[in-house]
Structures are given as structure tokens and as C-alpha cells.
BALO-292791 format. One line per field, with one value per residue (C-alpha): x, y, z. Coordinates in steps of 0.02 Angstrom, whole numbers, plus 50000, padded with zeros to 5 digits. Example, Ala and Ser with C-alpha at 12.3 -4.5 7.8 and 13.67 -1.06 7.14 Angstrom:
X = c(50615;50684);
Y = c(49775;49947);
Z = c(50390;50357);
END
This chain:
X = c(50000;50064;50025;50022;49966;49820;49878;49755;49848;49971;50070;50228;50370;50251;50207;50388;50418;50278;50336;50499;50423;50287;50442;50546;50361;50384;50238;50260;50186;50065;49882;49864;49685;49627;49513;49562;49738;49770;49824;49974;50083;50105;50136;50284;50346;50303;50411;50578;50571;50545;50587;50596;50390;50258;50135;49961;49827;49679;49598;49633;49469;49446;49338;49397;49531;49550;49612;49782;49811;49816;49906;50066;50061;50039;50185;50289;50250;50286;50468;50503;50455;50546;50376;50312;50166;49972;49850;49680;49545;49363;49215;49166;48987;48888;48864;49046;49095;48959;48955;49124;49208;49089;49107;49006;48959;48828;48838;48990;49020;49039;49121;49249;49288;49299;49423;49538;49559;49594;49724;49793;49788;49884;50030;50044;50091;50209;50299;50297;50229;50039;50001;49882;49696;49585;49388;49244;49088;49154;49346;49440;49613;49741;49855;50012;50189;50342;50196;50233;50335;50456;50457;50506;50585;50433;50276;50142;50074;49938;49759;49655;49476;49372;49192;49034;48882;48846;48873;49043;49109;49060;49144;49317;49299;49291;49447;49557;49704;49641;49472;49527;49372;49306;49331;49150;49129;49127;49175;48990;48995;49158;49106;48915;48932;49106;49170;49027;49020;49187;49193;49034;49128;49282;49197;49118;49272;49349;49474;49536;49444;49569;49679;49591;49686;49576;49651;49561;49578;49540;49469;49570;49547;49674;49738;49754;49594;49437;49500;49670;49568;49402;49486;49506;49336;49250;49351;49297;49120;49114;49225;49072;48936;49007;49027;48871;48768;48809;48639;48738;48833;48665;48698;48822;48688;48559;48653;48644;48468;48500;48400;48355;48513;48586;48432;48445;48632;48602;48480;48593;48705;48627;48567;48745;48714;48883;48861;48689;48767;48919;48779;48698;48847;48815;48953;48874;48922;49076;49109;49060;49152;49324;49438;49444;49592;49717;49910;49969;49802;49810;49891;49784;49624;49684;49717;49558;49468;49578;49700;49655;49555;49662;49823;49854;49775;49775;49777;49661;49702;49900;49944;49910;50026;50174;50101;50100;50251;50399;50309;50139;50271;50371;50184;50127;50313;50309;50134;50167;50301;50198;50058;50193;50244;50100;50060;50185;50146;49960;50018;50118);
Y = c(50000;50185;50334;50486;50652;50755;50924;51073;51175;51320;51439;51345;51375;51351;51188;51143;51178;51097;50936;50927;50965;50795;50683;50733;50690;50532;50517;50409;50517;50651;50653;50828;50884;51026;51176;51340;51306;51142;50977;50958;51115;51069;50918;50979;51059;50922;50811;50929;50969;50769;50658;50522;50563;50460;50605;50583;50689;50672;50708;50814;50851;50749;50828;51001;50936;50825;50671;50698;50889;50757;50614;50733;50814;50636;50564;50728;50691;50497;50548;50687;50587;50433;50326;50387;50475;50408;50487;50518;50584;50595;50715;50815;50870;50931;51109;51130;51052;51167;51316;51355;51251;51253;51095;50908;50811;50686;50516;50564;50357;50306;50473;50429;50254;50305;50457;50311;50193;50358;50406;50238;50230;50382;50335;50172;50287;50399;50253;50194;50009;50065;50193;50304;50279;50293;50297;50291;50371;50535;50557;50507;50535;50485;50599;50633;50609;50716;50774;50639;50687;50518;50357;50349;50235;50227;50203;50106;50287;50187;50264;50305;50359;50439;50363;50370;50297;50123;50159;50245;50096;50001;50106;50113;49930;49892;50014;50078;50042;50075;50179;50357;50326;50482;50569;50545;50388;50247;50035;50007;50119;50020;49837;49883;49991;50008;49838;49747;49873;49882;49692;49685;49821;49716;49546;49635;49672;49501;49584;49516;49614;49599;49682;49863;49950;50076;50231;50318;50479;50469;50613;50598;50652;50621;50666;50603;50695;50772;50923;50893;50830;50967;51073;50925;50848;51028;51039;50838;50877;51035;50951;50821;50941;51035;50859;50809;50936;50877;50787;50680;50606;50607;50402;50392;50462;50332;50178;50220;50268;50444;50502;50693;50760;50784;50897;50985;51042;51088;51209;51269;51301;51403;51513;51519;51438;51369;51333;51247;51144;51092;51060;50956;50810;50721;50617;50453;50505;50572;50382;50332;50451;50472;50409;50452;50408;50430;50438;50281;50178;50275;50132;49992;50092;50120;49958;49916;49993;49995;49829;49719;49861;49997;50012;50202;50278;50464;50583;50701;50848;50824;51022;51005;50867;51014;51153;51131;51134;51006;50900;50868;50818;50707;50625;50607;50548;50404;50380;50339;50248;50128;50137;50055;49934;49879;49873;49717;49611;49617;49571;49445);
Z = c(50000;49957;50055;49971;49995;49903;49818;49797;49675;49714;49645;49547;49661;49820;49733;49720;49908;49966;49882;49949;50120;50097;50041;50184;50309;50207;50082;49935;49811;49770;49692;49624;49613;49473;49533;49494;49442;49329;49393;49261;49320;49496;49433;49330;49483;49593;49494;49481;49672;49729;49588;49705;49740;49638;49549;49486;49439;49556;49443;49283;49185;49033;48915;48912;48824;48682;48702;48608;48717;48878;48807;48745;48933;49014;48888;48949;49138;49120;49044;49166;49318;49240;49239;49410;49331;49356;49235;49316;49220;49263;49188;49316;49339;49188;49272;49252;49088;48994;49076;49148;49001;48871;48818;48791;48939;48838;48872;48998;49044;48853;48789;48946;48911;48746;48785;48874;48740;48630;48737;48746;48556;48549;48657;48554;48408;48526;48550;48370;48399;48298;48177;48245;48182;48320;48267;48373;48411;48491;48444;48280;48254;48119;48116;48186;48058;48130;48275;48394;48535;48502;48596;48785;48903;49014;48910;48992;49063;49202;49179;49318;49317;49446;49471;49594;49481;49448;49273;49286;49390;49253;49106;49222;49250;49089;49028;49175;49272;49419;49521;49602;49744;49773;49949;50014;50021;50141;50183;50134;49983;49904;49959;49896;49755;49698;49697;49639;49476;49441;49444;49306;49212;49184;49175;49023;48965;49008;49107;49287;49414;49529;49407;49436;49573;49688;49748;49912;49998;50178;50285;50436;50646;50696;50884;51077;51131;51091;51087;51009;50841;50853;50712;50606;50646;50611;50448;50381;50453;50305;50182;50166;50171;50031;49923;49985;49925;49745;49685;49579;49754;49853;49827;49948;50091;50040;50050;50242;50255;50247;50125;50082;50153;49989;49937;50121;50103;49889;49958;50107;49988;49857;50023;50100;50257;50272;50460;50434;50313;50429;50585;50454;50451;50603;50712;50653;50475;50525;50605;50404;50293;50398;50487;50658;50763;50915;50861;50908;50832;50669;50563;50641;50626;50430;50405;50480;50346;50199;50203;50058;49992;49945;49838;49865;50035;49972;50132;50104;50224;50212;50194;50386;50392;50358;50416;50575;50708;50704;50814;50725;50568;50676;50724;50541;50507;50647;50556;50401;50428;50548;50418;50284;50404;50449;50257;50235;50382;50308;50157;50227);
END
């Protein structure tokens, strides 16, 4: 199992810092996200302040782009990083694709699984083993000539995609390397809805199901008392409300019987309650959705949840991991370390 940290983006030399600073805390690697600043540049700078770091995008928006803009940044990544680089793509929400990107979100779970065989078409032709003719039902490409950016020495680029809905699972089981879970979710959620789908997905696909790697962020509260982890328990308890009140993730409240809460914190949120919306995330979905821990039981109460599970345990909150005195990164330090550890001897 890695352990890697989750990047918001930053400013490029802050990006660089901040990467050196997670290596030294001892993460493995680092799953940028893309907001307001893109995934791929603090990737770049990731990757020439900690080359020794793994570095994925967590995830980069697919359609946006065309498939052959994120396979020549992906094929540049995967050389730079000297094959440490993880592609993840997903679609985010149709809101967002059309009116801050103006672009297509129809039929998001075929145009994706589509997108990924593209991509993988196209690196086939950077390397020179396949002439590139890609044609399907949303993207055809077939040419390239003195365009391609040249073979590399490290060219199986791994392909994640990000997916909630039955049907998603089902597209990334059928096409991708691995599942980046999404934050929100919980042990129910991925042994009632995530495994089962991806499984049909690449039994479709005659694929090995045991073949698709998941990748989770965990929420964590982590501290020896109450009040040593109330900052981190307020902070998880309005990191889910604002995830929750998606309507597209109101899926992961109903598998536990919670049902309307989705629809209670989408209208607390158009009326900027943010502090109804927090009060809204009880402690018994707090006990769901994170993982809530003293110092010393961290790695067994990760490993309780995650061992045989999980391939990458992405930490969500981990700027608080280095920002806070020498002795909270001596704690998370000791932590990951025993996390690793114990790792092996469940593997063993």
C-alpha cells in the first residue's frame, strides 16, 4: 500500500516547496487535484522538486481537452518523472463542463471510456509500435507524422479514472488501470457499490477484476483527545457537506438510510448557510466518511478499513501534515512509517 498526499493546487514555486516538504514527512507520492489552477503544472513542479515522489493527477478534467492535448502532457510527465506518473481523468459534473468550460458532457460514461482507449491509442503511436487511427463514436484521430513527441523509456502511462455511479464503475471497469474513489465515500459504499460494479465492468470486458487498482483519499481526525482533533473533525464535518450537497453524490447518503440530506445541504448552499450545512453532518456520518483516530492507533484503525482494499490511501488533508510545528510532522512521520509497516505484515 502507498501513502500519498492530496495536492490542491498552488502557485509553481510554492508547489515545488511543498513537495519537497511531503517527501521529507515521508509520503510516497502526490495526487494533484485541478480547481482553479490545473492539475498538470504542479505536477511539473512536483516532479523537479521530489523526483523520488510518485505524481498523479487526482483528477485532471477529461473533456475540456481533447484526448491527444492530455496524452502529449501525460507522455511529457511519464518521461520527466521517469515513469512515476498516474494519469487520472474523470468528467466532472455537467454544470461545470458546459458552463464554465463550454464543452460536451453527453453520454459522459461512454464518451469517457471512449476518451481512454483514445488516449491509449495515441501513446501506442508515441511510442511507434501502431500507427495512429483511432475511430469511434466521439473522437477520431489519424494523424500525427513528425507530430509525435518520440518514443520513451517509460511508456505504459497507468490510467486512472474517477467514478461514483453504477454506470461509471462500470465504464472504468471495463477500461482503467485503476478507480481514484472519490473522497465521500465509505467501507459500505466500496464493498456495495464500487466493487461489485467495477467487477461487472471488467467481466464485460473480460478483464481480471482483481487487476483494477483503487486509489482512496481518507478524511482523517486524527489526535490524543477530543479536543486535540476538534479542528480537524469541524474541517471533515464541512468538507462532506460541501461534496454532499452535489445531487449527483446524494447516493452515497442513501446507501445508509440517509436520505434527503443531499437535497437539504444543495439548498443550504445556494442560500449560503455554510454553518447549517456543517451542523447538518452528524458524528454518526463522520464515524462513516472518515477516519477518526488517536496517534498511536492510526495505522491499525487504517488498516482496519483499507487493508486488502486499497492500493494508494491518498491523505486528504496532508497540507496540515506540514504546516503545523515540528512535532505534528514528527507524528505524521512516525505515522506513516507505521502505516507502511504495517502494510507488509498484512500482506504477509
Amino acid at each position: 500500500m502507498k501513502l500519498d498526499a492530496f495536492g490542491f493546487g498552488l502557485e509553481l514555486h510554492a508547489a515545488g516547496d511543498r513537495a519537497r516538504q511531503w517527501a521529507d514527512v515521508g509520503f510516497d507520492g502526490i495526487q494533484m487535484a485541478e480547481g482553479g489552477r490545473t492539475a498538470y503544472l504542479n505536477c511539473v513542479a512536483s516532479i523537479l522538486a521530489a523526483p523520488e515522489l510518485d505524481i498523479g493527477t487526482a483528477i485532471a478534467t477529461a473533456f475540456p481537452r481533447s484526448p491527444m492535448v492530455t496524452a502529449q502532457i501525460a507522455w511529457e510527465l511519464a518521461e520527466a518523472s521517469r515513469g512515476k506518473f498516474t494519469l487520472g481523468l474523470g468528467t466532472q459534473v455537467k454544470a461545470h463542463i458546459e458552463r464554465r468550460f463550454s464543452s460536451v458532457y453527453d453520454h459522459p460514461g461512454s464518451r469517457l471510456r471512449e476518451y481512454v482507449r483514445a488516449v491509449r491509442a495515441i501513446f501506442r503511436a508515441f511510442q511507434g509500435t501502431e500507427r495512429l487511427d483511432f475511430r469511434g463514436e466521439f473522437y477520431n484521430m489519424n494523424l500525427l507524422g513528425m507530430w509525435s513527441p518520440g518514443a520513451i523509456e517509460h511508456p505504459e502511462v497507468p490510467i486512472y479514472v474517477a467514478a461514483v455511479r453504477p454506470w461509471m464503475l462500470q465504464a472504468a471497469g471495463e477500461v482503467a488501470d485503476g478507480i481514484h474513489i472519490h473522497p465521500f465515500h465509505s467501507t459500505k459504499f466500496l464493498d456495495e457499490i464500487v466493487r461489485p460494479n467495477v467487477e461487472k465492468g471488467a467481466r464485460k470486458a473480460g478483464r481480471d477484476p482483481k487487476s483494477i487498482k483503487l486509489a482512496c483519499p481518507v478524511f482523517t481526525i486524527v489526535g490524543d483527545s477530543d479536543e486535540e482533533r476538534e479542528t480537524s473533525r469541524e474541517r471533515t464535518r464541512m468538507q462532506i457537506a460541501f461534496y454532499g450537497s452535489t445531487p449527483a453524490y446524494a447516493g452515497v447518503f442513501e446507501l445508509h438510510g440517509w436520505h434527503g440530506i443531499s437535497e437539504r445541504l444543495h439548498q443550504l448552499q445556494r442560500e449560503g448557510d455554510m454553518s447549517a450545512m456543517a451542523a447538518t453532518v452528524t458524528d454518526r456520518m463522520l464515524e462513516e466518511y472518515a477516519v477518526t483516530s488517536t496517534w498511536d492507533d492510526l495505522p491499525a484503525t487504517l488498516s482496519r478499513k483499507y487493508a486488502g482494499v486499497a492500493e494508494r490511501l491518498i491523505f486528504y488533508f496532508a497540507d496540515f501534515a506540514i504546516d503545523g510545528d515540528d512535532r505534528a510532522r514528527m507524528r505524521w512521520k512516525r505515522a506513516l512509517a507505521e502505516t507502511r509497516e504495517r502494510a507488509r505484515a498484512d500482506r504477509a
